[in-house]
C-alpha positions in Angstrom: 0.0 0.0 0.0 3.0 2.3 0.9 4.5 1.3 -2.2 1.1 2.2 -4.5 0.9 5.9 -2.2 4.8 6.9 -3.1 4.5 5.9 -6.9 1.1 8.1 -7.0 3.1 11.2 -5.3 5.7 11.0 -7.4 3.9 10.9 -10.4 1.7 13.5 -9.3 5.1 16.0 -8.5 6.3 15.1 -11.8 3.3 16.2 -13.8 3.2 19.7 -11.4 7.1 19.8 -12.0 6.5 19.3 -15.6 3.7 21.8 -15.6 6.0 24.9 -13.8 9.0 23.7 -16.3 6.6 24.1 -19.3 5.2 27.7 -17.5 8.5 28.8 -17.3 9.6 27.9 -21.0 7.0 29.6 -22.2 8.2 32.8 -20.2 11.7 32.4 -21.4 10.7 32.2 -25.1 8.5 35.4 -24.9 4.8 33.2 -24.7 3.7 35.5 -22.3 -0.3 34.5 -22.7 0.8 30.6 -22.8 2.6 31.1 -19.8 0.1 32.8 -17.8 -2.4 30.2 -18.8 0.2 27.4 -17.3 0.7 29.1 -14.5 -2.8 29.6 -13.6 -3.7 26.0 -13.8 -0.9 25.1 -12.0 -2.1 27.9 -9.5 -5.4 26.4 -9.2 -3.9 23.2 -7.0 -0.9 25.2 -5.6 -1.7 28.4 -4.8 1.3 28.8 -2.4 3.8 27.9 -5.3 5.6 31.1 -5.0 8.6 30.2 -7.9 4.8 29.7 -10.4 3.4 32.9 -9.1 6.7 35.1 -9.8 6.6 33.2 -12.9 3.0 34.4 -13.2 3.0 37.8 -12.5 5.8 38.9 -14.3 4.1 36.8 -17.3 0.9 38.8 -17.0 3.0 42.4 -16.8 4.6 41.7 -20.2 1.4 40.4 -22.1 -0.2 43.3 -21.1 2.9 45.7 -22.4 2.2 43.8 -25.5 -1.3 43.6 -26.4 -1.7 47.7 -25.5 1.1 48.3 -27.5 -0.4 46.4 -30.4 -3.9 48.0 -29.5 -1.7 51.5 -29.8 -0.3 51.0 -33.3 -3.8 49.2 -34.3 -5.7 52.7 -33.2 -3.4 54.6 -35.8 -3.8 52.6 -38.9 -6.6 53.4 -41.0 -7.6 49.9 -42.3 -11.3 50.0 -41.5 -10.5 45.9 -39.7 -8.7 47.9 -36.7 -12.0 48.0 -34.5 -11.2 43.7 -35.4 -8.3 43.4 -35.2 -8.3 45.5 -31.0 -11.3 43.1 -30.5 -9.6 40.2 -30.9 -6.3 42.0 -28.7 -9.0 42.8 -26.0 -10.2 39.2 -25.9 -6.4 37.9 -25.1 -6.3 40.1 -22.3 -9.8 39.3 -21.0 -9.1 35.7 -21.5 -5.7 36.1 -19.4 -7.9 37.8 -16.7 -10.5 34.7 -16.5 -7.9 32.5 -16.0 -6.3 34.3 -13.2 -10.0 35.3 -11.6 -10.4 31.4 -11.1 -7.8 31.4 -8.7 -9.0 34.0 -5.6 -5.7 33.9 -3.6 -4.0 34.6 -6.9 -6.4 37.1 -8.3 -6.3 39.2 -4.8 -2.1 39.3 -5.4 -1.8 39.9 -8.9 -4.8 41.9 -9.9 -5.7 41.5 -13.2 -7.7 44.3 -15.6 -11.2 43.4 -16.5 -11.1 44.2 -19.9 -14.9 43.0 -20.9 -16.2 46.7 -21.4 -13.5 46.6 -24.2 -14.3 44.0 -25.9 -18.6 44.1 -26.0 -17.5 47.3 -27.6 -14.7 46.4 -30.1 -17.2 43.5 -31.0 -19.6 45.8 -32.1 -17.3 48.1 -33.8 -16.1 45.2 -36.1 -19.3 43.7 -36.6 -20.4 47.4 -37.9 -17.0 47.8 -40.1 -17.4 44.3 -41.6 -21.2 44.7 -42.1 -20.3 48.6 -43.9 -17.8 46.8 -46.3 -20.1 44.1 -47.2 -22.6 47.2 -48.2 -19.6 48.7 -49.7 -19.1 45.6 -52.0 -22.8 45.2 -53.1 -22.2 48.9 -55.1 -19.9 47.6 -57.4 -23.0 45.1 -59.3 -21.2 42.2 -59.9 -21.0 38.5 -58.5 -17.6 38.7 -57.5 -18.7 41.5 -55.5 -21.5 39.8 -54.1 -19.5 36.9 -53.0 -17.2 39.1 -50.7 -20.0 41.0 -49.4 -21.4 37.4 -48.4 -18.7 36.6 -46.4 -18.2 39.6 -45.2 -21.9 40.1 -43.9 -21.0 35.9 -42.7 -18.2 37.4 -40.7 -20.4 40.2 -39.2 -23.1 37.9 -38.1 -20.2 35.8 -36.0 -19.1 39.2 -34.7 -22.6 39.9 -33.6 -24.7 37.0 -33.6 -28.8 37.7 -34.3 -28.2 40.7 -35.8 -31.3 40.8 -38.1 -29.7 43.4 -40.5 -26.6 41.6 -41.0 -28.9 38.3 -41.9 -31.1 40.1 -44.3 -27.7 41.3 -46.1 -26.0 38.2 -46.6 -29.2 36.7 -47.9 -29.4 39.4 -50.8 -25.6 39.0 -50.9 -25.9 35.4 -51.6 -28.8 35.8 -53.6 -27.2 38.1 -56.2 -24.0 36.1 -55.9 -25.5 32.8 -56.6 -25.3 31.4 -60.2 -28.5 29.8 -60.9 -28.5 26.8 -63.2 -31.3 25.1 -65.0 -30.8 21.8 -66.4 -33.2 20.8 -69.0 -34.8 17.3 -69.7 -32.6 14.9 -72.1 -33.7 15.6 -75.9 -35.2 12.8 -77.4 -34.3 13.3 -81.0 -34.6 10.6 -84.0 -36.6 7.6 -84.4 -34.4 5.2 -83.4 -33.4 6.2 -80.1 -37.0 7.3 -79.5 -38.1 4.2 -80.2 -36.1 2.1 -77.4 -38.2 1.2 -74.4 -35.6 3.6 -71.9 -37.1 5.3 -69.0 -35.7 8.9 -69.9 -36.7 10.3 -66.4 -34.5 8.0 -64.7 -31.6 9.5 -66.8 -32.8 13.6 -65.7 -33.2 12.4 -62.5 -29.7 10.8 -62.0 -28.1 13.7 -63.7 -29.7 16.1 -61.2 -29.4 13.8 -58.3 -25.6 14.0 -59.1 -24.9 17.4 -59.0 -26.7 18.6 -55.9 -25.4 15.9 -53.8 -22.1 16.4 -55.2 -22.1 20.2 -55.3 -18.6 21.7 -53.7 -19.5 25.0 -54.9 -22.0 27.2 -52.5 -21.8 30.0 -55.3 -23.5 27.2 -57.7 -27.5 25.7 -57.5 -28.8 23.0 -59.8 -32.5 23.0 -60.4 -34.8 21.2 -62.9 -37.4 23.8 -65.1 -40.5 22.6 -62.8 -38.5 23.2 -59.6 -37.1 26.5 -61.2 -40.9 27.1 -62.2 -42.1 26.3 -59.0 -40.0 28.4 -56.6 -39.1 31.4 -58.8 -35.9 31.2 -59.4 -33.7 33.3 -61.7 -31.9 31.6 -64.6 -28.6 32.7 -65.0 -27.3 29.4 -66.5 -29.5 27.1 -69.1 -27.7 23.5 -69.5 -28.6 21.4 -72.4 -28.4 17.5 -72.7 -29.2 16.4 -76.5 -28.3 12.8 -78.0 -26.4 13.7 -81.3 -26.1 10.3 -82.3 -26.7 6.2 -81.1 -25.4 3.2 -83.0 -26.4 0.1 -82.3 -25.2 -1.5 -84.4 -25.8 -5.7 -86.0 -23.6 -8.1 -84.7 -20.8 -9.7 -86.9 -19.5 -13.1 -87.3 -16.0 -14.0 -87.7 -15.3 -17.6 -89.0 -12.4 -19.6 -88.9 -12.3 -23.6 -89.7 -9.8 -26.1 -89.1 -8.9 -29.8 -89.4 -8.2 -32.2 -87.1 -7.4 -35.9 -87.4 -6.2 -39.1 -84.5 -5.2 -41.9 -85.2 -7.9 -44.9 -84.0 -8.3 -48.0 -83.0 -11.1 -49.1 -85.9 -10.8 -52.7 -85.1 -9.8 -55.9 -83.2 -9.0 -59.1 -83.5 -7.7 -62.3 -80.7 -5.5 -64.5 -82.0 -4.9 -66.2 -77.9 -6.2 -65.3 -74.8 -2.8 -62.9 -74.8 -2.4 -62.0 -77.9 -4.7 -59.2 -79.6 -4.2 -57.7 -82.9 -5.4 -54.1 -83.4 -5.9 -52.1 -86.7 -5.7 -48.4 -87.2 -7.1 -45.9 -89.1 -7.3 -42.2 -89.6 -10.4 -40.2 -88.9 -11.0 -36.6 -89.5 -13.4 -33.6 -88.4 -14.1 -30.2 -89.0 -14.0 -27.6 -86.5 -15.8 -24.3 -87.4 -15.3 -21.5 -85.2 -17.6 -18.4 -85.0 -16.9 -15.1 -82.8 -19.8 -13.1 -82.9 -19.0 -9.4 -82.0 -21.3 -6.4 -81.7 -20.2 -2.6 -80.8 -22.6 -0.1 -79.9 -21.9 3.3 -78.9 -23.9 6.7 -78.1 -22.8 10.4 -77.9 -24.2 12.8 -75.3 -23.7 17.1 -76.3 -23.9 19.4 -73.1 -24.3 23.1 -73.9 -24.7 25.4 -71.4 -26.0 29.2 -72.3 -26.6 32.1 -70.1 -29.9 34.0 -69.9 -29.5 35.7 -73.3 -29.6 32.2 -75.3 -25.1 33.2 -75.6 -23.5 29.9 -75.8 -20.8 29.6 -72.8 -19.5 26.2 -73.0 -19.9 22.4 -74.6 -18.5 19.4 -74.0 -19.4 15.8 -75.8 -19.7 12.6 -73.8 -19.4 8.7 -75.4 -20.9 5.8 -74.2 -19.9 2.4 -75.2 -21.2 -1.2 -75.1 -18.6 -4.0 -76.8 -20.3 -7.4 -76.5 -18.0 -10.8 -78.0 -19.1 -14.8 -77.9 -17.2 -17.6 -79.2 -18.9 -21.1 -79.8 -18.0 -23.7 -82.4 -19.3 -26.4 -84.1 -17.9 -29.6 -85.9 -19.0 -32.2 -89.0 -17.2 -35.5 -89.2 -15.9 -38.1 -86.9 -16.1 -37.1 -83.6 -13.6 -39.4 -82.2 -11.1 -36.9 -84.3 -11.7 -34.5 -81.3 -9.5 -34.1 -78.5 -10.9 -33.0 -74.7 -10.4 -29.1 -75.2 -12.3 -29.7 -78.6 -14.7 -31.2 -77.1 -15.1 -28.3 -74.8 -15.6 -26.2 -77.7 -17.9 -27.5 -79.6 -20.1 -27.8 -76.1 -20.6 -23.9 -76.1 -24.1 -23.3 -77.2 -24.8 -20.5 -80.1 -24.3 -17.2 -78.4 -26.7 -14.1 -79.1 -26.0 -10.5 -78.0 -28.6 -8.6 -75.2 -31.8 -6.7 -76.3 -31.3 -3.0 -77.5 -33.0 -1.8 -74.5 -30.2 -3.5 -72.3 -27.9 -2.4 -74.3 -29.0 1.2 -74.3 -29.2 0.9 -70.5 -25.6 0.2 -70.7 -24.7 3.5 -72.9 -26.7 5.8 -71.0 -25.3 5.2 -67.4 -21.7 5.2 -68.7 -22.6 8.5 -70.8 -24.7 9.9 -67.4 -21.7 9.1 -65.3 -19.3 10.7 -67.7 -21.8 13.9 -68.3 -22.6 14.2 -64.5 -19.4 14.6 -63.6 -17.9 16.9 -66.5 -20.7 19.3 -65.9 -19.9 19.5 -62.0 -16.1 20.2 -62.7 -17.3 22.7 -64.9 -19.1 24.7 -62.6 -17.2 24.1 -59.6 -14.7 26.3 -61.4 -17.0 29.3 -60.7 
């Protein structure tokens, strides 16, 4: 039990040893803040510790020199973030004081400043300077514009949370910011790919599904004409999908034939009990090979325009479906055949899937393809 008591007490002085050491690093290498902060904790279990408290107050004396001083040459500059950038120096200070005030024996010694009055006011002043350069932005009429005012009117509304007007202003910021994009229904163009049994919807749907859940742009919004329609929402940005072309195409044998030939035994004949005479001949067959191949393809054209009908951008996408089967046949002996011959000619005549299967194939490549070029696109914006 002794034992289990010294190893806890010497563990415990280690961490408080380790805890002043670390205090007084920070001192030495000019953390002032860090090593108040240190100190204060340690403070909290020792509050006798006079070597942590010296380490403490002298700590707190120099942070102090250095934030006002900073606050000083902050109050000269005219870079409209000053009322910010005080804030956040007030903060430091009133931070360094709640760490202290949680110590009584401590506080009552080193008597920290209360700096709160500062810093409810600096708040306000660089909510108001970031919310005045947000309105600032907004003048100039254009969505880069908008986009700073956004975050600027973002970064207000942290500054000064609730504040109606700052809310009201990032939503116009964003909403003029915003580029609005309306993706049109797949054109269903030419009787043969109108005449395939393909659930078209599916296709929008997947396309659309795509780039809202995949969207890394906030500037960028993907809506369909009926939800467009629906919610009144400016078009800036009309995307196209149209099928300029679809093969599919016959399929097409490839034969090849060869000969092959074994020597047999044809028939037999017992002299003795031991003694059996065997004669040979030659038989033959034809092998017939057939690889039946068929290659389809489709091509997809995005265009995207802008409110005026201007084309801005168009990209192609290809889908492809490559289908092969190899079976064979044979006339002629079939003892002529060896096992992997056999094996072969086993392989029942092969025919290639439906053109609605094979559609289904061409579209979700050419969806995946599309989906994913028209994303990139925009999330350059």
């Amino acid at each position: 039990m002794k034992l289990k008591l010294y190893s806890l007490f010497f563990i415990t002085a280690c961490i408080l040893l380790l805890s002043c050491k670390t205090a007084k690093k920070m001192y030495e290498k000019g953390n002032y803040d860090e090593a108040v902060q240190l100190a204060a904790r340690k403070l909290q279990k020792k509050p006798n510790d006079a070597a942590t408290l010296d380490i403490l107050q002298n700590a707190y004396r120099f942070a102090v020199e250095d934030h006002e001083t900073t606050i000083k040459n902050n109050s000269n500059s005219t870079n409209d973030l000053r009322s910010e950038w005080n804030y956040n120096e007030y903060l430091s200070l009133q931070r360094l004081y709640d760490a202290i005030r949680k110590t009584p024996a401590v506080f009552d010694i080193v008597h920290p400043a209360d700096y709160s009055s500062f810093v409810a006011t600096f708040q306000e002043e660089a909510s108001n300077a970031r919310y005045d350069r947000g309105v600032s932005l907004m003048e100039n009429n254009n969505k880069n514009s908008y986009k700073q005012a956004y975050y600027e009117f973002q970064k207000a509304l942290d500054l000064k949370p609730g504040d109606l007007s700052a809310k009201q202003k990032m939503d116009e910021a964003y909403s003029n910011a915003v580029t609005n994009i309306i993706v049109l229904p797949v054109a269903q163009s030419g009787y043969q790919y109108s005449s395939y049994n393909y659930n078209y919807g599916n296709f929008d749907y997947s396309i659309m599904n795509y780039l809202t859940t995949n969207n890394n742009n906030p500037f960028v919004r993907y809506y369909s004409p009926g939800d467009a329609n629906g919610r009144n929402i400016r078009t800036d940005m009309i995307t196209e999908l149209h099928f300029s072309n679809i093969d599919i195409d016959h399929y097409r044998d490839q034969r090849s034939s060869r000969e092959v030939s074994k020597e047999v035994v044809v028939k037999e004949r017992v002299i003795k009990p031991d003694s059996v005479v065997k004669e040979y001949a030659t038989v033959k067959a034809r092998i017939t090979t057939i690889r039946r191949t068929l290659q389809s393809n489709g091509l997809l054209q995005v265009t995207v325009k802008d409110n005026t009908n201007r084309w801005i951008w168009s990209d192609t996408y290809r889908g492809d479906y490559n289908w092969s089967a190899e079976f064979s046949s044979y006339t002629g002996d079939a003892r002529a055949l060896s096992e992997e011959d056999k094996k072969l000619v086993d392989y029942r005549e092969q025919f290639p899937p439906g053109n609605d299967e094979i559609i289904r194939v061409i579209m979700n490549e050419i969806q995946n393809k599309a989906a994913c070029g028209i994303k990139d696109y925009f999330n350059r914006f």
